[in-house]
N, CA, C and O of each residue as an XYZ file, in Angstrom:
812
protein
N       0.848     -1.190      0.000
C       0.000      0.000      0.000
C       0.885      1.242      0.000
O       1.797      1.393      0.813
N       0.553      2.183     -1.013
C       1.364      3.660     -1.242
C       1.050      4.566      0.236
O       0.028      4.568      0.923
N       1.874      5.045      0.355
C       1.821      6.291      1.570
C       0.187      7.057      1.558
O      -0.578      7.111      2.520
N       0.007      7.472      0.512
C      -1.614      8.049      0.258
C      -2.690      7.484      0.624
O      -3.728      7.989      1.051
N      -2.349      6.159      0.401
C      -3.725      5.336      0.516
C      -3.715      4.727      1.981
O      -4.776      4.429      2.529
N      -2.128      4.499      2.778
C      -2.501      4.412      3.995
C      -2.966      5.742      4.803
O      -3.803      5.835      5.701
N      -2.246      6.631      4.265
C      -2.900      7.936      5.176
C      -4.364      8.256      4.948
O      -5.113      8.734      5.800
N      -4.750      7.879      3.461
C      -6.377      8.196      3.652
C      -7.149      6.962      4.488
O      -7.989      7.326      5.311
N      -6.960      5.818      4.358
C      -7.088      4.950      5.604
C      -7.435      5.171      6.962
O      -8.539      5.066      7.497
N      -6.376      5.482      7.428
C      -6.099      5.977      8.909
C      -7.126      6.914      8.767
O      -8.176      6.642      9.351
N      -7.062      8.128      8.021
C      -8.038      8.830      8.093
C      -9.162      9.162      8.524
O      -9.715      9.958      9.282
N      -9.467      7.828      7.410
C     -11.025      7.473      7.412
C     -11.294      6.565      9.036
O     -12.320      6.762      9.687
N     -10.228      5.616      9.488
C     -10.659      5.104     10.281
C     -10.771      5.850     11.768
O     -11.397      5.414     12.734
N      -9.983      7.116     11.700
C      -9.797      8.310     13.028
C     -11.073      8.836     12.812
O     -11.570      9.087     13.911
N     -11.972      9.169     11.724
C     -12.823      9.930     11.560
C     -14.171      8.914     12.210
O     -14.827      9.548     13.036
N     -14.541      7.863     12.039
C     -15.478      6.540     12.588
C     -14.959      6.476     13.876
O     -15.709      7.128     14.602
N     -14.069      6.022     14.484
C     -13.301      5.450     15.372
C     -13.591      6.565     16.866
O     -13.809      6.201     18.022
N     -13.493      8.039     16.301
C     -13.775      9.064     17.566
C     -15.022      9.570     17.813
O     -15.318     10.537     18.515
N     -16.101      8.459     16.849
C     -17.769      8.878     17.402
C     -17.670      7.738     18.256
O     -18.754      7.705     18.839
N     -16.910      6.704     18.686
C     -17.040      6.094     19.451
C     -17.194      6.069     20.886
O     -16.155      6.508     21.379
N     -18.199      5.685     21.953
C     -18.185      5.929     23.696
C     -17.646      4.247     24.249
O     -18.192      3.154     24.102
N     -16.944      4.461     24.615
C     -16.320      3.327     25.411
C     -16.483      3.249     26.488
O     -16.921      4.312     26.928
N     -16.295      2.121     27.605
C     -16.952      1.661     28.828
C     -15.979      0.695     28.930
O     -15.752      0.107     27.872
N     -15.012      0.184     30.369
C     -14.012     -0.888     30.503
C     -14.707     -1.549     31.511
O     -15.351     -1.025     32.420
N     -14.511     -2.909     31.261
C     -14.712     -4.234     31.860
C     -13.555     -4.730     32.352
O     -12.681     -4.850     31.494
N     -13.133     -5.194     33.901
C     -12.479     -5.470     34.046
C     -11.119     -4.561     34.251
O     -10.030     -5.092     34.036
N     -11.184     -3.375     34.611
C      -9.854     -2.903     35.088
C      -8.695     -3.468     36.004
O      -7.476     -3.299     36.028
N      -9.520     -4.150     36.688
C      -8.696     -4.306     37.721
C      -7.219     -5.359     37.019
O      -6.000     -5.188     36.980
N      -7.883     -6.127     36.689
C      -7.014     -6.993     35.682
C      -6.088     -6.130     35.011
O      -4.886     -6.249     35.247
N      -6.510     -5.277     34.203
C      -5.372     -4.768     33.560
C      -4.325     -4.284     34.664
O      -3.148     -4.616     34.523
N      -4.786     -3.362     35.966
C      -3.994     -2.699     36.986
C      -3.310     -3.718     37.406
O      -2.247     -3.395     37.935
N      -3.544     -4.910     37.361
C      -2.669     -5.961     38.334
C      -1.499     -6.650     37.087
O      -0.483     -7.287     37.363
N      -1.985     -6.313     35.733
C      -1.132     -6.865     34.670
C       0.076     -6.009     34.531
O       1.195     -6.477     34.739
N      -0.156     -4.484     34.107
C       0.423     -2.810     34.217
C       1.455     -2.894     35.338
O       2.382     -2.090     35.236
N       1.471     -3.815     36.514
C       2.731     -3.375     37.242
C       4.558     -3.853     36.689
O       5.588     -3.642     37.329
N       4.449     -4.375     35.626
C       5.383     -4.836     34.511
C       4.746     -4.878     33.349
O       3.571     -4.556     33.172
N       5.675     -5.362     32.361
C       5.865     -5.614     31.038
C       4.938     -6.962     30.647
O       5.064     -8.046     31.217
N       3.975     -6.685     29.556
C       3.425     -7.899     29.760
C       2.704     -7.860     28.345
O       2.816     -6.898     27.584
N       1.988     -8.939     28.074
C       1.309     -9.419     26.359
C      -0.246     -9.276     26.488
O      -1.023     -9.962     27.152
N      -0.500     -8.162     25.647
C      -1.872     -8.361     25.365
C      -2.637     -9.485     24.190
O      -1.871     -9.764     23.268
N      -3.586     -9.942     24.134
C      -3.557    -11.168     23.473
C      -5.273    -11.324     23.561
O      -6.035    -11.694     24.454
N      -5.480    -10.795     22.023
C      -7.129    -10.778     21.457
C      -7.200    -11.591     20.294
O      -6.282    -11.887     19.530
N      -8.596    -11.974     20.242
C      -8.277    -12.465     18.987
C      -8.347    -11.380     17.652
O      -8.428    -10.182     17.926
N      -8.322    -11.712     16.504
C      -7.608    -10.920     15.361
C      -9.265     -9.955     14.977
O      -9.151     -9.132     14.069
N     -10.734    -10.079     15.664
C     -11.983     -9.745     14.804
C     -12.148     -8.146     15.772
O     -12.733     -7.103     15.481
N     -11.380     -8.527     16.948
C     -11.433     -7.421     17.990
C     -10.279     -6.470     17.740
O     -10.033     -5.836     18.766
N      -9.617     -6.207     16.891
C      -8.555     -5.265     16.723
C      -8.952     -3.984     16.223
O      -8.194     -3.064     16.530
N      -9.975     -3.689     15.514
C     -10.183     -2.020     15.534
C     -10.575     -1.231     16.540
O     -10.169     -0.072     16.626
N     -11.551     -1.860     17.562
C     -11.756     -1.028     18.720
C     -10.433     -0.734     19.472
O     -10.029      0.372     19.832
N      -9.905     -1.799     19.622
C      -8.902     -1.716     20.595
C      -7.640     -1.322     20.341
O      -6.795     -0.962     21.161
N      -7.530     -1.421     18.939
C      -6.354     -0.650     18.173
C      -6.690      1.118     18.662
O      -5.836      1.954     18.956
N      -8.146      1.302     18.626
C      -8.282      3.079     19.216
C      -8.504      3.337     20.648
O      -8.461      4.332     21.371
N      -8.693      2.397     20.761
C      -8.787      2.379     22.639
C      -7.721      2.213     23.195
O      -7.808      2.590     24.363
N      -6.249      1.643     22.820
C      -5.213      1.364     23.142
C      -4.170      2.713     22.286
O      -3.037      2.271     22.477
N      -4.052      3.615     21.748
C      -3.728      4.323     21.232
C      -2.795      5.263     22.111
O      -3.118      5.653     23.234
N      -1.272      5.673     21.300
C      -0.917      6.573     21.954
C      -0.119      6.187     23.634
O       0.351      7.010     24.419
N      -0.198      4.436     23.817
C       0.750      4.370     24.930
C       1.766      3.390     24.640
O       2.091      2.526     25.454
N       2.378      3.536     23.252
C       3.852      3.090     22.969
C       3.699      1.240     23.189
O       4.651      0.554     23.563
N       2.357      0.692     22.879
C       2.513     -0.687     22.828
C       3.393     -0.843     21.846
O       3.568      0.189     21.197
N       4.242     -2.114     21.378
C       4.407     -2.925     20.251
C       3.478     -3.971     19.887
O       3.178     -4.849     20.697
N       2.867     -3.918     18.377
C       2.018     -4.542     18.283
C       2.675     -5.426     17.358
O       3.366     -4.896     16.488
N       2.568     -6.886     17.394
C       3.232     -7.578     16.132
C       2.193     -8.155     14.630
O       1.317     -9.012     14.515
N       2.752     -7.314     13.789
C       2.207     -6.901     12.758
C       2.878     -7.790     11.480
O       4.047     -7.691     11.110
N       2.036     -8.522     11.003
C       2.928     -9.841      9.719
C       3.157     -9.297      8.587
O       2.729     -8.148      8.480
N       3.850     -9.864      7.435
C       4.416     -9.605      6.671
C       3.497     -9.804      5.686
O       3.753     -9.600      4.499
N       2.182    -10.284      6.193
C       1.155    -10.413      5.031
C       0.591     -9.697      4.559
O       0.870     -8.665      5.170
N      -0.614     -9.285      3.246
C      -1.039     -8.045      2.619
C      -2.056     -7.681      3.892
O      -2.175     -6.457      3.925
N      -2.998     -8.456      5.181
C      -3.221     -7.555      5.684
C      -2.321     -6.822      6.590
O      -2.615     -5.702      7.008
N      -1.295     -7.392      6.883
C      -0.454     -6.693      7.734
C       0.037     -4.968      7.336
O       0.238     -3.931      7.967
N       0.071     -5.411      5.938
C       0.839     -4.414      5.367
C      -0.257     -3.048      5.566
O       0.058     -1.860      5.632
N      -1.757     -3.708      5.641
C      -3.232     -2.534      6.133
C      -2.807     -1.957      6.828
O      -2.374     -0.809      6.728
N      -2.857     -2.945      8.069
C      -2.334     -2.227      9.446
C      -1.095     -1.493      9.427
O      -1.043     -0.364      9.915
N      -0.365     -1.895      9.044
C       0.900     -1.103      9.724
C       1.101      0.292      9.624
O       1.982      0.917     10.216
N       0.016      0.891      8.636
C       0.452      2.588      8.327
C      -0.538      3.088      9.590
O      -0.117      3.887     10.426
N      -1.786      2.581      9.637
C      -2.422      3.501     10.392
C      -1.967      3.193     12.190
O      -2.162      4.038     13.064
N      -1.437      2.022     12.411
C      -1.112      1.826     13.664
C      -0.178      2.480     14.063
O      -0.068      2.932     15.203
N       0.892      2.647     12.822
C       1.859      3.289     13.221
C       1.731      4.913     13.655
O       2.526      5.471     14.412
N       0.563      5.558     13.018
C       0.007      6.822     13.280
C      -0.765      6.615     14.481
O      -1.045      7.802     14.644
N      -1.203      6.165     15.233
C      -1.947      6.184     16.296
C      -0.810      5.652     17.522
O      -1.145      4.879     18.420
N       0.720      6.275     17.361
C       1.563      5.933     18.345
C       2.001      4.168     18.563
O       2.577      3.827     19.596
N       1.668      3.198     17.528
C       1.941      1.861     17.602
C       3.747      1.924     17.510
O       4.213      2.629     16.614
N       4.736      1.168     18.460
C       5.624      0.421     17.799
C       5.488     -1.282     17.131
O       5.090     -2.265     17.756
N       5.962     -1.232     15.662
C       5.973     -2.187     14.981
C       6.858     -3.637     15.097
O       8.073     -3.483     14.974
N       6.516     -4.636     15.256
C       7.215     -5.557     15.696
C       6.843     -6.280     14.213
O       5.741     -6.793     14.406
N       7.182     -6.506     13.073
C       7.207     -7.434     12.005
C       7.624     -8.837     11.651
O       8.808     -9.171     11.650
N       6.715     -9.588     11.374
C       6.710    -10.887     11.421
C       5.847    -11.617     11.912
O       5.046    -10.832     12.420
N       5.445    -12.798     12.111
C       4.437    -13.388     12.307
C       4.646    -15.355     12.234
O       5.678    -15.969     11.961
N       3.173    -15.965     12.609
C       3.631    -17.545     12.165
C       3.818    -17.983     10.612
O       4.349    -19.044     10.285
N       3.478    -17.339     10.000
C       3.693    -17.679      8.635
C       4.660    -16.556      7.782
O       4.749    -16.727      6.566
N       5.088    -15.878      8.151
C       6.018    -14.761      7.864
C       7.240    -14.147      8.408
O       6.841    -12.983      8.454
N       8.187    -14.113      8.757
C       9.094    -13.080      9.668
C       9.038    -13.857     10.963
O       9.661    -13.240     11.827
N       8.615    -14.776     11.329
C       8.259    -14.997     12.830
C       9.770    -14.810     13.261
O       9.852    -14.010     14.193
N      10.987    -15.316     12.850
C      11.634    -14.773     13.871
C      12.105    -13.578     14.205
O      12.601    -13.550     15.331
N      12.121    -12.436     13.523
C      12.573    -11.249     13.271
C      11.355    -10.651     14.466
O      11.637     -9.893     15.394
N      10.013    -11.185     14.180
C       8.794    -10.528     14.651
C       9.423    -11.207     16.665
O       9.633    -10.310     17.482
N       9.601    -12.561     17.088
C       9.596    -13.089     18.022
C      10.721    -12.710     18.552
O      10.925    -13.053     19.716
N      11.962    -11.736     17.693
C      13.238    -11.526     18.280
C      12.761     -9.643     19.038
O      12.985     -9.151     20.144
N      12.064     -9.095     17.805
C      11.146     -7.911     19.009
C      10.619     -7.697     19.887
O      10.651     -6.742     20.663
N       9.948     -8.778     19.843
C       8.987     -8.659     21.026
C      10.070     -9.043     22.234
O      10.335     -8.085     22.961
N      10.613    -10.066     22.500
C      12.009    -10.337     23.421
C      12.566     -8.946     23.628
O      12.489     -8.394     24.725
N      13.003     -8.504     22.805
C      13.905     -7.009     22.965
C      13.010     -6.050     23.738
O      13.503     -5.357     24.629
N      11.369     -5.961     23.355
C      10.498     -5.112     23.912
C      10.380     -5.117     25.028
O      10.477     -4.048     25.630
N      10.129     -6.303     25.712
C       9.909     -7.025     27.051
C      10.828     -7.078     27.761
O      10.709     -6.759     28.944
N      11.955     -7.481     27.260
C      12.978     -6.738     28.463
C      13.503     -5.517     28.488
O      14.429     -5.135     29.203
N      12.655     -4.655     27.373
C      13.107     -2.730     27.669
C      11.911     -2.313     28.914
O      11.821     -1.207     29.448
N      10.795     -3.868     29.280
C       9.627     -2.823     30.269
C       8.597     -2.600     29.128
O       7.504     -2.160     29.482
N       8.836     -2.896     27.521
C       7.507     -2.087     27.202
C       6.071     -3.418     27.402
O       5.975     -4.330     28.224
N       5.302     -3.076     26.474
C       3.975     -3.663     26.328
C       3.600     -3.864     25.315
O       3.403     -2.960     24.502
N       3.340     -5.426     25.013
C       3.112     -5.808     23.468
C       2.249     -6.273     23.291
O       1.979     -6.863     24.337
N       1.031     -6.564     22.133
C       0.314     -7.049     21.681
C       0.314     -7.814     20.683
O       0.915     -7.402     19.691
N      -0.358     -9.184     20.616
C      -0.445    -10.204     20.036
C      -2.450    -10.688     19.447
O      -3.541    -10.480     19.976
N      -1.997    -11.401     18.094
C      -3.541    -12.152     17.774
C      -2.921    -13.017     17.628
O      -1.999    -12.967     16.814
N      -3.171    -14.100     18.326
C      -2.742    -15.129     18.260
C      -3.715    -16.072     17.306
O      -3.626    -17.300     17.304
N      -4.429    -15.507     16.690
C      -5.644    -16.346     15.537
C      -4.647    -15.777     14.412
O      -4.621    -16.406     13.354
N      -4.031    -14.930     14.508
C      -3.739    -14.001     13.042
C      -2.078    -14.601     12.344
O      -1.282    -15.109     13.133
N      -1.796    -14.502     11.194
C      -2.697    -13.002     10.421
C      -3.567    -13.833      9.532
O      -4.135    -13.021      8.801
N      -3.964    -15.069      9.219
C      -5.048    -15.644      8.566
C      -5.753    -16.474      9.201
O      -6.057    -17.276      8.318
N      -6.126    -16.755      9.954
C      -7.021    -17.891     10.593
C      -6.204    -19.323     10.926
O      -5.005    -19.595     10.857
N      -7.223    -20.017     11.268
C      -8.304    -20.255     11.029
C      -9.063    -18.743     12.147
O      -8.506    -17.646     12.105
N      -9.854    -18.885     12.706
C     -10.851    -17.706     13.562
C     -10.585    -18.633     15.031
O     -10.982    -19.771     15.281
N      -9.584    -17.490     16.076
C     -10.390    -18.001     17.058
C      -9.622    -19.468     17.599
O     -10.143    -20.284     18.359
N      -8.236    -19.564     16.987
C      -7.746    -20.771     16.950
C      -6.236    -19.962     17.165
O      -5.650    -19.064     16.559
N      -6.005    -20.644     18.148
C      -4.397    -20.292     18.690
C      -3.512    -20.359     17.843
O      -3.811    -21.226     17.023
N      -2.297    -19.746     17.556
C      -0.716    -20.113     16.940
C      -0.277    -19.998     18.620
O      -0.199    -18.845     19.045
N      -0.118    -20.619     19.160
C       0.921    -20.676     20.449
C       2.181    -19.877     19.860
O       2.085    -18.671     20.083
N       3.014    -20.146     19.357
C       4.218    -19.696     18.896
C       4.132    -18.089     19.179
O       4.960    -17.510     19.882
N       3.055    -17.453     18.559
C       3.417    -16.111     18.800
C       3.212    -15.524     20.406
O       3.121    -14.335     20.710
N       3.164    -16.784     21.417
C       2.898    -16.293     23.222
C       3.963    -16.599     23.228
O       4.613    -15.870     23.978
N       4.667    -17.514     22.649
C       6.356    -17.945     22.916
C       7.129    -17.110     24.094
O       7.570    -17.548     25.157
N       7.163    -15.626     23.523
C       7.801    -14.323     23.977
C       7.482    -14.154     25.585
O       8.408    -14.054     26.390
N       6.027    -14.130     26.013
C       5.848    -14.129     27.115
C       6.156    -14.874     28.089
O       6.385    -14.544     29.252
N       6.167    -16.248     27.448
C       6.668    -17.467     28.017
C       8.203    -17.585     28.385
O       8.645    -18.218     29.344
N       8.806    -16.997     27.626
C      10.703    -16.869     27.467
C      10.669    -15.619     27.906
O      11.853    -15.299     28.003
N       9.986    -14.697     28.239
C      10.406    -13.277     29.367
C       9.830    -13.580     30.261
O       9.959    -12.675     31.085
N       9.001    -14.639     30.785
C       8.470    -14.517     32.167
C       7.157    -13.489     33.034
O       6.819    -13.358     34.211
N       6.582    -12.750     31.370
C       5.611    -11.768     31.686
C       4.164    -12.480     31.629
O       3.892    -13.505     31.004
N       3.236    -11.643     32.483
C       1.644    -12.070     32.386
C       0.537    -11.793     30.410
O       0.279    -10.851     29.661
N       0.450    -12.293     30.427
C      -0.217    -12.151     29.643
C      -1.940    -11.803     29.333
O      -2.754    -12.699     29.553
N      -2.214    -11.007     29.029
C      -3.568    -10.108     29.239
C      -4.611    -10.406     28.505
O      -4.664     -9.598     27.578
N      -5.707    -11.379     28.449
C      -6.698    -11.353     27.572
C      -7.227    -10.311     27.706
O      -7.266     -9.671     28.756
N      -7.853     -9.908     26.344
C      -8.943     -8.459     26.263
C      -9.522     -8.666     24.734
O      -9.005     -9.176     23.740
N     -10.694     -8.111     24.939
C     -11.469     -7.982     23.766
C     -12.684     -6.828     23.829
O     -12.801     -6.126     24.833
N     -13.365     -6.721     22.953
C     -14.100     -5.865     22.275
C     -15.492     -5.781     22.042
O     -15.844     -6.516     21.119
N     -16.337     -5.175     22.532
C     -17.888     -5.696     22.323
C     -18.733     -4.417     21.766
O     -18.566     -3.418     22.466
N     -19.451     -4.270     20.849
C     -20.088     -3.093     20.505
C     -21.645     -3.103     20.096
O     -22.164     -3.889     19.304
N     -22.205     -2.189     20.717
C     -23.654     -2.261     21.022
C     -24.637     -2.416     19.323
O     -25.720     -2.983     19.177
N     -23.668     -1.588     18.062
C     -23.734     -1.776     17.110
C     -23.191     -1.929     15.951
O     -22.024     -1.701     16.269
N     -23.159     -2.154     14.798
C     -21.741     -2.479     14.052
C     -22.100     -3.432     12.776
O     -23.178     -3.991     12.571
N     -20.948     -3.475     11.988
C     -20.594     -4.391     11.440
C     -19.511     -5.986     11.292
O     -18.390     -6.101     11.787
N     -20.173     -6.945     10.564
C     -18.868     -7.923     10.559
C     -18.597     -7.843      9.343
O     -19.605     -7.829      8.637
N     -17.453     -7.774      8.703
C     -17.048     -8.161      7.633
C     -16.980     -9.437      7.532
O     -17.080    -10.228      8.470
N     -16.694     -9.870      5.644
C     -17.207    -11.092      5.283
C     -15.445    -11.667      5.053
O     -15.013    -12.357      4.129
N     -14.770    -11.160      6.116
C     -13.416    -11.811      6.159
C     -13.180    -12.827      6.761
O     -14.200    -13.147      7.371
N     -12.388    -13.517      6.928
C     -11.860    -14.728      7.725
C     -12.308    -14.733      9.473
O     -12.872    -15.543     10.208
N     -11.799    -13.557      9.622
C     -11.780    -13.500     10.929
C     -13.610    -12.670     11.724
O     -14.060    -12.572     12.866
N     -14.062    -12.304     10.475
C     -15.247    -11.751     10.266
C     -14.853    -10.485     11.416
O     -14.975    -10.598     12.636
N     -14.464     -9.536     10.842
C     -13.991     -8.284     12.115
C     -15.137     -7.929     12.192
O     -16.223     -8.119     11.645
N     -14.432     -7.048     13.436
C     -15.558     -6.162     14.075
C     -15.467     -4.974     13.786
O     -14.330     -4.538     13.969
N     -16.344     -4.096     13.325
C     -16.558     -2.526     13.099
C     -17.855     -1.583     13.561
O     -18.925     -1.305     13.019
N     -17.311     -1.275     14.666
C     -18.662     -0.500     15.422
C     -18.971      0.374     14.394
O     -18.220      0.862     13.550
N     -20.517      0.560     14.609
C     -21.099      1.430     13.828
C     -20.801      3.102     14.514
O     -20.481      3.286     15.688
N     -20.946      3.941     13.734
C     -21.047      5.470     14.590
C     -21.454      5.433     15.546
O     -22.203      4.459     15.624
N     -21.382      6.256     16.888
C     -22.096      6.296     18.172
C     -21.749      5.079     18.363
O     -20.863      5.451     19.132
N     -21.614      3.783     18.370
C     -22.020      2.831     18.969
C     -21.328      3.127     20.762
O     -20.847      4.134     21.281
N     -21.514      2.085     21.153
C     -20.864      1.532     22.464
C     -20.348      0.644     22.786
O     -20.978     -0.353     23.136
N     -18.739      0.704     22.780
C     -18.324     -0.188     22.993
C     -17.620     -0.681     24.246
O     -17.289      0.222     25.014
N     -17.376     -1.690     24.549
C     -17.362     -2.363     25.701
C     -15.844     -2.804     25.828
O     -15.912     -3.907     25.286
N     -14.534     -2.649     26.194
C     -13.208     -3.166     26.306
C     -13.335     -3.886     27.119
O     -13.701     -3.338     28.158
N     -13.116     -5.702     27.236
C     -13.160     -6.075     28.222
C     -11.697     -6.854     28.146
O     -11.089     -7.351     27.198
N     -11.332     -6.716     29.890
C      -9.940     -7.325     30.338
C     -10.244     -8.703     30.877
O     -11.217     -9.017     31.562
N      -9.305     -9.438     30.481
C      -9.848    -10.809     31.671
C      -8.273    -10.966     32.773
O      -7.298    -10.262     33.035
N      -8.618    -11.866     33.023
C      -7.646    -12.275     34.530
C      -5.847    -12.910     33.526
O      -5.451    -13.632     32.611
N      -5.499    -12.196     34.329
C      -3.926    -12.095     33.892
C      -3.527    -13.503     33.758
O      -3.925    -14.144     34.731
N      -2.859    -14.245     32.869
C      -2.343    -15.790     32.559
C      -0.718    -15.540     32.698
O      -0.122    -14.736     31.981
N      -0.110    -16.305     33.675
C       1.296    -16.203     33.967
C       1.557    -17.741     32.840
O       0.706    -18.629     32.793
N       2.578    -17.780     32.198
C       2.966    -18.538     31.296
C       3.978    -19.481     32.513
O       4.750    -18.988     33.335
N       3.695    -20.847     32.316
C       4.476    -21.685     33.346
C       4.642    -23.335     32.596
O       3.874    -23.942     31.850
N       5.769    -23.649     33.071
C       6.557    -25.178     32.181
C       6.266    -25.076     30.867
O       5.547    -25.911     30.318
N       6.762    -24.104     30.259
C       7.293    -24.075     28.770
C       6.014    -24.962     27.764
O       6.283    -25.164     26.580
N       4.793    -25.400     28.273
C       4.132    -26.125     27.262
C       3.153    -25.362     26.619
O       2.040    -25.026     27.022
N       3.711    -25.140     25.583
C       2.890    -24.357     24.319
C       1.279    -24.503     24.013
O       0.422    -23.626     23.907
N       1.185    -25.948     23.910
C      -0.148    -26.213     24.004
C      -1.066    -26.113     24.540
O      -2.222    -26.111     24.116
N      -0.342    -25.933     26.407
C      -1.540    -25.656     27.644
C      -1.432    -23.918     27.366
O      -2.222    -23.078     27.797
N      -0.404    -23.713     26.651
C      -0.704    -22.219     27.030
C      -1.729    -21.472     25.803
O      -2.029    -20.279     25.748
N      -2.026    -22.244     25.140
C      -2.709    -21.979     23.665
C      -4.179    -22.110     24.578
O      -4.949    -21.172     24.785
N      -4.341    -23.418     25.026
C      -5.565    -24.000     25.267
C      -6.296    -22.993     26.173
O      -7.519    -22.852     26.163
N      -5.116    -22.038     27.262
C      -5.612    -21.517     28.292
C      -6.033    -19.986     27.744
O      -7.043    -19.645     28.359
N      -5.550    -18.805     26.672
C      -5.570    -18.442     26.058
C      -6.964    -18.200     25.426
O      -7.690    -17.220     25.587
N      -7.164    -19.222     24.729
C      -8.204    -19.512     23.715
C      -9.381    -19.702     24.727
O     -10.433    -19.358     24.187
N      -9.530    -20.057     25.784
C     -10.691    -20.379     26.585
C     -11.099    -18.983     26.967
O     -12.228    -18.542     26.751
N      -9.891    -18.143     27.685
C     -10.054    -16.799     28.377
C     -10.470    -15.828     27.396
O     -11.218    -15.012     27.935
N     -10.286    -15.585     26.161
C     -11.280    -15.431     25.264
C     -12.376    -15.371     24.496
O     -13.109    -14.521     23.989
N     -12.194    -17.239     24.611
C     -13.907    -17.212     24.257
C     -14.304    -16.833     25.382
O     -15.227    -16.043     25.187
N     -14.056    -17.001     26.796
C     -15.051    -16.384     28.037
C     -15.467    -14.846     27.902
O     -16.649    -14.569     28.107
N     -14.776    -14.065     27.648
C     -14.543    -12.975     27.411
C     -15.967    -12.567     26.308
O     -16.940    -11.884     26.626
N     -15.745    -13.122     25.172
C     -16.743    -12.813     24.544
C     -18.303    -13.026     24.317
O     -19.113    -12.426     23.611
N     -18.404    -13.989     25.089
C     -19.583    -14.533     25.209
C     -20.883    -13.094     26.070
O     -22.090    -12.852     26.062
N     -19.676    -12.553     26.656
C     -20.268    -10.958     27.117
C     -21.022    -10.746     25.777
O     -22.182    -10.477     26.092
N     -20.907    -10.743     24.541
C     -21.048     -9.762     23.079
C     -22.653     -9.638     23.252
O     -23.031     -8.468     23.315
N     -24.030    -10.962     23.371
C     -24.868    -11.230     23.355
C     -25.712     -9.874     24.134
O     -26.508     -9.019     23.745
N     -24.971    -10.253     25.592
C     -25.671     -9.497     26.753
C     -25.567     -8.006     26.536
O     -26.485     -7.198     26.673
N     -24.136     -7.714     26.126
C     -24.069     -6.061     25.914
C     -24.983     -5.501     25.003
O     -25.639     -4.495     25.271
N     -25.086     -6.377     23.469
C     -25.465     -5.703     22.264
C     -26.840     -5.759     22.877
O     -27.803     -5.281     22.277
């Protein structure tokens, strides 16, 4: 994507994005995550709310080498994102050698661990790796909006409508323990779907 077309992008998405009213679920979680360096970890349909709700506090977000990656990366990078590049099917180590570097500077990174193609909602463990090998908590959170759209993508995103209301919700901090990838996928993926099952009750 040319410089133009990400800046009219961003644009367009700052211009939707600030009729938005937000409401947090779960603070406390985040306050008990916030006293270090630690992984946020949504799945890939919840990333526009929270890409503007998270704005402006120097996360690293890890962003793939794929054509949607290449979406994201102009406007995230305008809304104060640092870029961590690479992914499970792309760059992963370049992307998994950042996030390491991030985490032990103290910062705060974000992960989709469904992304950057699917399946929906289905772990890559590999990209929690980082949290697991720095020893940080890891933060479920997701996204709920009173109105909106899904796109007819993979991950079927989420796009609040104008005005809507949306809902940030945090869940209970996951400390990564005995190196097994799989329990940490499984545990992950549950605290998520818990998370969302809120969507019903809010909308």
């Amino acid at each position: 994507m040319n410089a133009l077309a990400s800046f009219g992008l961003a644009t367009a998405f700052r211009g939707l994005a600030s009729t938005w009213r937000f409401e947090v679920d779960g603070r406390e979680h985040h306050d008990l995550a916030a006293c270090g360096p630690f992984v946020y970890a949504l799945w890939h349909h919840a990333l526009l709310p929270l890409l503007w709700w998270h704005r402006h506090r120097g996360i690293t977000l890890l962003v793939s080498r794929h054509r949607d990656g290449e979406l994201l990366a102009g406007p995230a990078a305008r809304l104060g994102y640092r870029l961590a590049r690479g992914s499970s099917t792309r760059g992963g180590a370049s992307g998994f050698r950042a996030l390491l570097r991030d985490l032990g500077d103290g910062r705060v990174v974000a992960v989709t661990p469904d992304g950057p193609t699917g399946p929906a909602r289905q772990v890559k463990s590999g990209v929690l790796r980082a949290a697991a090998v720095a020893g940080v908590p890891i933060l479920p959170v997701t996204a709920v909006a009173s109105r909106g759209w899904r796109l007819r993508t993979w991950d079927r995103l989420l796009v609040p409508g104008p005005f809507a209301r949306v809902c940030v919700r945090y869940g209970t901090p996951l400390l990564p323990e005995g190196g097994n990838d799989a329990a940490l996928g499984r545990a992950v993926a549950g605290a998520l779907d818990a998370l969302g099952e809120y969507q019903e009750a809010f909308a």
